[in-house]
N, C-alpha and C positions, 0 to 999 in steps of 0.2 A: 504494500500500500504506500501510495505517494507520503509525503508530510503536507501536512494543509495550511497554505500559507496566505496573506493578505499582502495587495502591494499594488500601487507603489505609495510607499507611507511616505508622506510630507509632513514638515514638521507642526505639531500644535499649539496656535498661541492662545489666549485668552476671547480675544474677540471672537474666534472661531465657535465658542459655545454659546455665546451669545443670542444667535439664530442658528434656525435650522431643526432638525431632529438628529439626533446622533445615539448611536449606539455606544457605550464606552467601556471598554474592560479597563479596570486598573488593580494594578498589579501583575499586568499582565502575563510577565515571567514567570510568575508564582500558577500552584496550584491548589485549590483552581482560583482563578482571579474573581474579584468581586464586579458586579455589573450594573450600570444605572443607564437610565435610557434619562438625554437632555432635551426638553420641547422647547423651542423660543425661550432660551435661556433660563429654565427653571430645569432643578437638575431633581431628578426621581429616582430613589433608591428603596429597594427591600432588604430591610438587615433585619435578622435572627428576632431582633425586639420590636419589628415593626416597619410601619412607611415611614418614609423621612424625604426631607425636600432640603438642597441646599442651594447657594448661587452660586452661581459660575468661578467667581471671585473668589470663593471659600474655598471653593476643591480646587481653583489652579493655583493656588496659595498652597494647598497640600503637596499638590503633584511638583513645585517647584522645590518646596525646603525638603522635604522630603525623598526628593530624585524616584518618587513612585516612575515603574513603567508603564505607559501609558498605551490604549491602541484606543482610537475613535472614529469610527465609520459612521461617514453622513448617510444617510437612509433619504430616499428621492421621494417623502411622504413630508408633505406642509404639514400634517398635523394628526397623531393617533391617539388624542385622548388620552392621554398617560394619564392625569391624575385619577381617572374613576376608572381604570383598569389598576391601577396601584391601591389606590384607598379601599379595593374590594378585598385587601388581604388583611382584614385586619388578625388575622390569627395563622400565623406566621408558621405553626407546628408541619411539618412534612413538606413545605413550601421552598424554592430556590428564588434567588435574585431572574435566574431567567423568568420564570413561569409569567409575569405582569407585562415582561415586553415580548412574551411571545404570544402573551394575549392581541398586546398592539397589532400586532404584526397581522395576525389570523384574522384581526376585523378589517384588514384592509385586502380581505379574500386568498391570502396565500394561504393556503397549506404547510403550515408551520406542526402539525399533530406529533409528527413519530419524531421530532428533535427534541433531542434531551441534551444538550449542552452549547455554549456559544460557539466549536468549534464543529457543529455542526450543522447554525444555523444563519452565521454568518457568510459560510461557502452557498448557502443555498440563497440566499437573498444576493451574492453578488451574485450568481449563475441567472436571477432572473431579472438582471440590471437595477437591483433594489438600491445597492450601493453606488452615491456616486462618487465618492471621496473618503478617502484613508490619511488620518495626519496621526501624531503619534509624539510622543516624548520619551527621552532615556531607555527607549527599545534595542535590543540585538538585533542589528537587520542585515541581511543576506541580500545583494543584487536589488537594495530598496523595497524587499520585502519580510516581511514579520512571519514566523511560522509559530504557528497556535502549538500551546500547551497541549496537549491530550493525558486526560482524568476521567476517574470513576464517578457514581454517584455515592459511592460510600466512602472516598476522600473530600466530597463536599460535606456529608457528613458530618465527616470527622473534625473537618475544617471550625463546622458549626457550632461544632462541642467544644472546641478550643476558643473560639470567642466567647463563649456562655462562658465558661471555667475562668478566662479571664479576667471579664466584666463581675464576676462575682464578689 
């Protein structure tokens, strides 16, 4: 099997999240990365304890001190409702960061059903010109392209347990 890669990643500033719809892994080197989907500058996240909304400002303020690595795919949709496919999670038990933007995805008629992680659902949205732009920070890139992490559902899991154990 090939390795499934994104490309060609340019780089990401601040104003880029500003507009637009964007898909965002961060962390992206890690597994698995955390995922938030950005509509016209309001950034939407499912974490373990819940929905949460950040600015733009806030998480590129992360992503900079921080040196997170970063991968953000623009999505060719003006607009999917994120906040009431997010706010519909309020009970978070058995739930991923993907499940809210694959809901996005699915109301805008794609077949999003049998994917279960971003590294398989991001090839499937650029394969049907979903993506039209890849920018990115602090990433390993290969010929200006990112190649996805591949993970289990029981290293997210596990993942999830360790930010609960955490936060405790």
């Amino acid at each position: 099997m090939s390795k499934l890669s994104a490309g060609p990643i340019h780089e990401l500033s601040l104003p880029d999240l500003r507009s637009g719809v964007w898909i965002v892994l961060i962390d992206a080197d890690k597994i698995p990365p955390h995922l938030m989907l950005i509509e016209q500058g309001v950034c939407h996240s499912l974490e373990y304890d819940g929905y949460k909304t950040y600015t733009p400002s806030a998480l590129f303020k992360i992503f900079t001190t921080k040196k997170k690595a970063v991968l953000a795919a623009k999505v060719q949709y003006d607009s999917l409702n994120a906040a009431s496919f997010f706010s519909s999670y309020e009970n978070t038990s058995g739930f991923t960061c993907l499940y809210p933007i694959k809901d996005c995805i699915q109301s805008k008629g794609l077949d999003v059903s049998g994917v279960n992680f971003i590294f398989e659902l991001l090839p499937q949205l650029d394969k049907k010109n979903g993506i039209t732009l890849y920018k990115g920070l602090n990433l390993v890139l290969e010929n200006e392209r990112f190649t996805y992490q591949t993970y289990t559902r029981e290293e997210i899991d596990r993942r999830i347990e360790n930010l609960k154990k955490q936060d405790a």
